[in-house]
C-alpha positions in Angstrom: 0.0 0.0 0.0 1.3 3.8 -0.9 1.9 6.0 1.6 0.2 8.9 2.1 2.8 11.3 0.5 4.0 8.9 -2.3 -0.4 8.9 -3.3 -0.6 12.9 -3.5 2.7 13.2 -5.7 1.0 10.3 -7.6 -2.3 12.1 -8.3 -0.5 15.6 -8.6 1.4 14.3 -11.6 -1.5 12.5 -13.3 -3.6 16.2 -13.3 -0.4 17.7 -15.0 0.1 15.3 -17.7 -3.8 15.7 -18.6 -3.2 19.6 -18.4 -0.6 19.0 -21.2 -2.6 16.8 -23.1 -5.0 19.5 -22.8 -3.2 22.3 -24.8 -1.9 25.7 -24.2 -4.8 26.9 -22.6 -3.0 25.7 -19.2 -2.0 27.9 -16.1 0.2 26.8 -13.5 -0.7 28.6 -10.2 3.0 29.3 -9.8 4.1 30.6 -13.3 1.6 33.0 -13.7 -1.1 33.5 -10.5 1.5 34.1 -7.4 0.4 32.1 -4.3 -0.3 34.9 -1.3 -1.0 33.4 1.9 -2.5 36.7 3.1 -4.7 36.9 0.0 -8.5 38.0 0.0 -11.0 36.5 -2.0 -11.8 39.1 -4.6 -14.3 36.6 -7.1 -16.6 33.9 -6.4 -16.9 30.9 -8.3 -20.1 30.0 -10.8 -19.7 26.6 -10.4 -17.9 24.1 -7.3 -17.4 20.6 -8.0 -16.1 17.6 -5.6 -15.2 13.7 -6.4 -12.9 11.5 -5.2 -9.8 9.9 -7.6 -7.6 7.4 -6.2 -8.7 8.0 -2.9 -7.8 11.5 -2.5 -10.5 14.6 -2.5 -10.9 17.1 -5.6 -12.6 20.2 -5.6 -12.8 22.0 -8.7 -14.0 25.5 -8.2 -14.7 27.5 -11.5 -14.9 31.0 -12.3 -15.7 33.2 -15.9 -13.4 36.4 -15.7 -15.1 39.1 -17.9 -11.9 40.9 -19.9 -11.8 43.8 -17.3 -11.2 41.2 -14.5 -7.5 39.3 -13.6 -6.9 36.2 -13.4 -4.4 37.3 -10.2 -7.7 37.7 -8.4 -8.5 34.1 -8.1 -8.5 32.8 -4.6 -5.7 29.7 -4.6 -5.1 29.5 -0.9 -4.9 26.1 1.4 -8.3 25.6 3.0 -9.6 23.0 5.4 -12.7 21.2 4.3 -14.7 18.0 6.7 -11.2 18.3 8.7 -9.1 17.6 5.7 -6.4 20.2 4.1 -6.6 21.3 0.9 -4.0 22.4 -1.1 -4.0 24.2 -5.1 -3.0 21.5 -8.1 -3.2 23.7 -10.6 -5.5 26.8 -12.8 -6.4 25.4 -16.3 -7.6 28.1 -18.9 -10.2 28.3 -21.6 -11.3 31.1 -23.4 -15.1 31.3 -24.3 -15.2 32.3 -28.2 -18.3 33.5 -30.4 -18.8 34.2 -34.2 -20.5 37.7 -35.0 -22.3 36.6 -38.4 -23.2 39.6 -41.1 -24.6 39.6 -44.8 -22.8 42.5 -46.4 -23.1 44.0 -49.2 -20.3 46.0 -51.0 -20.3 48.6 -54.4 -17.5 48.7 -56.5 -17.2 51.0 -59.3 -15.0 50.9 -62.5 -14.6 52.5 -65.9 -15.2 50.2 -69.1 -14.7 51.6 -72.6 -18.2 50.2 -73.8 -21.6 48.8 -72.3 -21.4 45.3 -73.5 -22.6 42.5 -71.2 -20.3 40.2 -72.0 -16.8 42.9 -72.0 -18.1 43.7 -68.4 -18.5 40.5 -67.0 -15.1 39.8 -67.8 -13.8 42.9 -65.8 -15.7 42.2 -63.0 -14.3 39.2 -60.9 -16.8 36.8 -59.4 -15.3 36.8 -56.0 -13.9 40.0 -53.7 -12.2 39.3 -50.4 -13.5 40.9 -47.4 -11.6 42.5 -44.2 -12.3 45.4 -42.5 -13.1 46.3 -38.6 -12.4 42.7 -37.3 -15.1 41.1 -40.1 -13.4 39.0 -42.7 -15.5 36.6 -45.3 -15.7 36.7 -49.5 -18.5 38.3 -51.4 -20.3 37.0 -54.5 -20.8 39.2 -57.8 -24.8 39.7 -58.4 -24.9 40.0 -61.9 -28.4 41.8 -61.4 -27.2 44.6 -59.8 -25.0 45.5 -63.0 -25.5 49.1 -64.1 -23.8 50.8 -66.9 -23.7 54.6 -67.3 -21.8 57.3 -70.1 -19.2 58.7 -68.1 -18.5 61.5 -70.2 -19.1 62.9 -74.1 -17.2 64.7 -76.8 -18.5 67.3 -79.7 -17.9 66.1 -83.1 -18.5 69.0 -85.6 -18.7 68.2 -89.5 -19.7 70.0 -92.8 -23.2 69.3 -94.7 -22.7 70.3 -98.6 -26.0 71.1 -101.1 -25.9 71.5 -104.6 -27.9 74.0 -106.6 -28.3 75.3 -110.3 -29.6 77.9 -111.7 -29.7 78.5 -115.6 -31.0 80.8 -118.0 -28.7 83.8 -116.5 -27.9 86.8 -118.5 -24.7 86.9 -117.3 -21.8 85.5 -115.2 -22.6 87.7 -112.6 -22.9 86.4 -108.7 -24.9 88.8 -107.6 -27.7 86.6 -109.4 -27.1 83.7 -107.3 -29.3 83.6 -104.1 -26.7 83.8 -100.6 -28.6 81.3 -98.9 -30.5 78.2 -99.0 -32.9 76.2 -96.9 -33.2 72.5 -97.1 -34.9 70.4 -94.7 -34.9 73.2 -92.1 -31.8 73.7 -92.4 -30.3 77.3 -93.4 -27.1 77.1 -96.0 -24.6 79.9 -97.4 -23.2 80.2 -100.3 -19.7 78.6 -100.5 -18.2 78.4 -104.2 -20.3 79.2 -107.5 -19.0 78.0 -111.5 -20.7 79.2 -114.7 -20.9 77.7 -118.2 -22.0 79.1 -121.0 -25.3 77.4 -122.0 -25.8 79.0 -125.8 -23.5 81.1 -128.3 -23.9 83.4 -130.8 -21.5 84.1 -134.2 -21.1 88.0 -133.8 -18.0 89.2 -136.1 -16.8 86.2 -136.1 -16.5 85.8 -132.3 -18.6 83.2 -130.1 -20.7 85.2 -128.0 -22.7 83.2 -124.7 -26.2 83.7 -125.3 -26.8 82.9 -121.3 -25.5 80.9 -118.6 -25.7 78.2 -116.1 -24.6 78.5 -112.1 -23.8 75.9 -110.4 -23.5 76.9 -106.5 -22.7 74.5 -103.9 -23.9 75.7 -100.4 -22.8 74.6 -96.7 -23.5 74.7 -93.4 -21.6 73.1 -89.7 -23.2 70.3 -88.2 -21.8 68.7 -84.9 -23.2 65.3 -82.9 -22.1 64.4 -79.3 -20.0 61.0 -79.4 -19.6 59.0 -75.8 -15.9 58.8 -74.6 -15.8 56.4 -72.4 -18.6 54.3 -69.3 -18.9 53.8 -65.5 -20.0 50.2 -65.0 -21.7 49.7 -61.1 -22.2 46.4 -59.4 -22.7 44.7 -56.0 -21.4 42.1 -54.2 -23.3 40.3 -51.3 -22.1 37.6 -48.8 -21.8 36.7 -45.5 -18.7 37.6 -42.8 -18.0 37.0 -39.9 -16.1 38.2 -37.2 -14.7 36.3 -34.3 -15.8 37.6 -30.4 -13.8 36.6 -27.4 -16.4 36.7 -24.4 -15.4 35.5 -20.5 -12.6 33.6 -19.5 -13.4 30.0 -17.6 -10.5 28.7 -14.9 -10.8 26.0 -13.1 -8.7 25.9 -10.4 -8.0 22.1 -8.9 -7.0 21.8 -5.0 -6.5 18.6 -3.9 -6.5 17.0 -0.4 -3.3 16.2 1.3 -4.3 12.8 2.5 -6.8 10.3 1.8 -10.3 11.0 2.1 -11.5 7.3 1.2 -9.7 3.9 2.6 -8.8 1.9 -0.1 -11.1 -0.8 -1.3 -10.0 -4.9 -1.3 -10.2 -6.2 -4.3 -13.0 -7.7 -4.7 -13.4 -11.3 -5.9 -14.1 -12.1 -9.9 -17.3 -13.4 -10.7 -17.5 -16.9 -12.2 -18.3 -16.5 -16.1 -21.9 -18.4 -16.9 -21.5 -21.7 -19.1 -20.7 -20.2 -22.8 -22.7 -23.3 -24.0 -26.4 -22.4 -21.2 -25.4 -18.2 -22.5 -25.8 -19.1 -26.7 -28.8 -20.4 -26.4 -31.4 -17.5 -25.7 -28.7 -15.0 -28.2 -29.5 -17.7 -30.6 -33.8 -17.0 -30.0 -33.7 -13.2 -29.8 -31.6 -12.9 -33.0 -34.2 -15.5 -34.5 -37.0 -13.2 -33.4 -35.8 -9.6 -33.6 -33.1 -9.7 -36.5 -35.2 -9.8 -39.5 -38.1 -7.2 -38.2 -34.8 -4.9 -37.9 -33.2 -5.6 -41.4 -36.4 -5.2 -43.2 -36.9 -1.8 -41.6 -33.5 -0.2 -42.8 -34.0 -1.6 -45.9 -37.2 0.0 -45.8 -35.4 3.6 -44.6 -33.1 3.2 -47.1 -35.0 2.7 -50.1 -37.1 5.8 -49.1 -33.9 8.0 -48.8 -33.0 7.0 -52.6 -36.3 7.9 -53.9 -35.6 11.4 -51.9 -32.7 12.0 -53.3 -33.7 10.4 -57.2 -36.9 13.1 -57.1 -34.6 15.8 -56.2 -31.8 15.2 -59.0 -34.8 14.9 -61.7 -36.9 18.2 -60.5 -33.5 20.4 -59.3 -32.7 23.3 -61.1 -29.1 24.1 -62.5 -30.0 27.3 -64.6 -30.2 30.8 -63.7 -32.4 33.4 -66.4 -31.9 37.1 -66.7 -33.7 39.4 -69.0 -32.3 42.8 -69.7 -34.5 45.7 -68.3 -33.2 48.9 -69.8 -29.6 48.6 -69.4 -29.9 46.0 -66.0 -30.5 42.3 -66.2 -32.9 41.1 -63.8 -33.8 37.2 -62.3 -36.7 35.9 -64.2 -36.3 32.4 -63.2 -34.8 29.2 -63.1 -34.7 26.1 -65.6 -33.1 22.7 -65.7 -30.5 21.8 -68.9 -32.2 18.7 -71.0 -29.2 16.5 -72.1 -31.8 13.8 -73.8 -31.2 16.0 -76.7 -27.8 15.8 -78.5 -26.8 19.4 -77.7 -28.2 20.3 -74.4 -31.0 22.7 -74.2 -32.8 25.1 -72.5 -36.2 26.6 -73.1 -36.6 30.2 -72.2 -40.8 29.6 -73.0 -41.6 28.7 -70.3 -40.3 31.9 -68.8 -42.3 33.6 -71.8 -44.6 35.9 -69.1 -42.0 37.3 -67.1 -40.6 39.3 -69.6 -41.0 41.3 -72.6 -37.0 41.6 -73.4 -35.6 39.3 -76.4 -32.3 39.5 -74.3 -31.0 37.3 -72.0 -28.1 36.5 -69.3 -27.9 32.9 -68.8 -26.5 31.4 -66.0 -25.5 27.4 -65.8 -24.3 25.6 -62.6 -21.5 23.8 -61.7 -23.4 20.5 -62.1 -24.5 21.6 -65.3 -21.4 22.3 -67.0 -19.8 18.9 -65.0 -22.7 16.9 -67.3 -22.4 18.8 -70.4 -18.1 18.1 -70.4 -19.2 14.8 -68.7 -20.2 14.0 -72.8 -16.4 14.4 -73.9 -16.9 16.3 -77.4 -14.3 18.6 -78.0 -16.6 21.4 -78.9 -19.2 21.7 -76.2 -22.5 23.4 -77.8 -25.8 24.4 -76.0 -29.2 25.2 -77.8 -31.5 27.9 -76.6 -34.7 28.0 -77.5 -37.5 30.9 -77.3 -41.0 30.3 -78.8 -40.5 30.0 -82.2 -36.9 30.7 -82.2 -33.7 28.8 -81.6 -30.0 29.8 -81.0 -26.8 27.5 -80.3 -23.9 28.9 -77.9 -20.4 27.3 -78.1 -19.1 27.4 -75.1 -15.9 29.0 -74.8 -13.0 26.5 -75.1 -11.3 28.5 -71.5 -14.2 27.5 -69.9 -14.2 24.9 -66.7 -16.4 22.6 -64.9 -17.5 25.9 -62.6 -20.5 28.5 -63.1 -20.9 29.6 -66.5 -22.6 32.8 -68.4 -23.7 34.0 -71.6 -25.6 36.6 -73.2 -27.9 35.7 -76.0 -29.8 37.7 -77.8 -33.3 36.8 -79.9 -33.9 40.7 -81.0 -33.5 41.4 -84.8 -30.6 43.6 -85.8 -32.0 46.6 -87.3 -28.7 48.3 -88.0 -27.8 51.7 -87.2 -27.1 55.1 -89.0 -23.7 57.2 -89.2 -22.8 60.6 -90.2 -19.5 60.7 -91.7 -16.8 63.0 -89.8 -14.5 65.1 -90.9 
């Protein structure tokens, strides 16, 4: 049998090897809380616990330290307890941490040298990191927010030119020739006049013009307003977090000097029934309870697959936008058909939501995994709208990760230019 002594030392080393195992949230009483005999109980414990190990008395008294409070204010001096001393093992740390969860939203701004979907998109990254006043996460681009603006204009001035004749004139003489002209609203001034002689007479010999043609051409300054350059806006939303530090638990572990509890005799082993009399009845209640059990996770199981089958066949892996003056806007979500050759989606059924021929399409990541999952070198994807059908090829950088396109079912009407000087 241990002495008395050789026990304590026995038990104070098996509480310090679990406060290693523990980690470095450990505090020795005399590395970092110095031991005061005269010392004044300054905080009260929330919680007091007491067991016996190894024969020898435990009290764990704990106490949460709010950040303005010190740990040197924990009372760690000897006490008598049922007429046995108690003496300090040790103080064991543990910080009490908490997660401050936000959905942010941030607005960037840059400058794009047109308004094209498509250029824009590929300006814009898809993912901005996120760290400011102790919050840190990564926001998502929302393509719906997109907002394109002129930033600025320039005056382009040019020259309009008409052309006017006037025959049957006596003579060469300007003065016959009208200074200004209107044409379409718009006032002219004479610029540069030419006569020929329209007729001839024989006089001595000499041909005389019998009368005469102008030909005046007339001008006037136009000028038209050209856009230099646009400010693309967009938003991106997620979620961050930021990491709180709250109390501070110890628990500080006094154990008694002696023992508290004599030591047991051992007590002797129980005879082990007949392995032959103990097989029997495991032999009737597997008989009678193991099939009941079988069938019924079989039964679970079957109902899980049919779960998950319904929501692969109904899921949705495609995001629609329609543009709405210069913004695209969610309309709705479809789901790719690959029972096709090229897979295909069908805006129709989105028909009512929208009046725009234009269109942001969005595919998933399980989308695009299916559509390379086919292993053609050129990956194409048909879009149909009523009575209309377009096919995207997807572009050859493109990975097994979100994918967008703009298409477009509007006719091309073309546009008119004025010719600049």
């Amino acid at each position: 049998m241990l002495s008395p002594k050789t026990a304590f030392r026995t038990v104070r080393i098996a509480f310090l090897l679990l406060a290693c195992f523990i980690g470095p949230d450990k505090v020795y009483a005399q590395d970092e809380i110095p031991i005061t005999k005269d010392q004044t109980a300054t905080l009260f414990p929330i919680d007091v616990e007491e067991k016996v190990e190894s024969n020898y008395g435990v009290i764990i008294r704990t106490y949460a330290l709010k950040p303005d409070e010190k740990p040197g204010d924990i009372p760690i001096n000897s006490f008598d307890k049922y007429g046995v001393r108690y003496e300090l093992s040790e103080i064991i740390k543990k910080e009490n941490r908490s997660e401050d969860k936000l959905t942010h939203t941030e607005t960037i701004t840059i400058n794009t040298p047109g308004n094209d979907m498509n250029e824009i998109l590929n300006q814009l990254s898809q993912e901005i990191p996120y760290e400011k006043d102790g919050y840190a996460g990564k926001l998502s681009l929302d393509i719906s927010t997109i907002t394109c603006e002129a930033a600025g204009y320039k005056m382009n001035s040019y020259t309009l030119t008409v052309t006017r004749e006037y025959p049957h004139l006596s003579s060469n003489d300007t003065s016959l020739i009208p200074k200004t002209v209107t044409d379409r609203g718009v006032t002219y001034s004479l610029a540069d006049v030419s006569f020929n002689a329209q007729g001839t007479n024989s006089i001595d010999y000499e041909s005389i013009p019998t009368s005469y043609t102008a030909v005046a051409k007339y001008t006037t300054k136009g000028s038209s307003q050209k856009v230099t350059g646009y400010v693309t806006t967009a938003e991106y939303h997620g979620e961050i977090i930021k990491t709180l530090t709250n109390e501070t638990i110890f628990k500080a572990y006094f154990i008694s000097k002696s023992p508290v509890v004599e030591p047991e005799s051992t007590p002797e082993p129980t005879p082990e029934p007949d392995p032959i009399e103990s097989e029997k009845p495991m032999q009737s209640i597997n008989a009678r309870w193991l099939l009941p059990v079988i069938m019924s996770i079989l039964s679970i199981l079957l109902s899980a697959g049919a779960v998950i089958l319904l929501f692969l066949k109904f899921s949705h892996n495609t995001i629609v936008y329609s543009k709405q003056g210069v913004e695209y806007k969610k309309i709705g979500q479809l789901k790719v058909d690959y029972k096709v050759d090229n897979p295909t989606v069908n805006l129709t059924k989105l028909a009512s939501k929208t009046a725009s021929l234009e269109f942001v399409i969005e595919l998933s990541k399980d989308a695009m995994k299916k559509i390379f999952d086919r292993g053609k070198e050129i990956n194409d994807i048909q879009v149909i709208y009523k009575d209309k059908s377009i096919t995207h090829t997807i572009a050859p950088y493109a990975t097994a990760d979100k994918y967008q396109f703009e298409i477009s079912f509007a006719e091309d009407k073309g546009d008119d230019f004025y010719e600049e000087e």
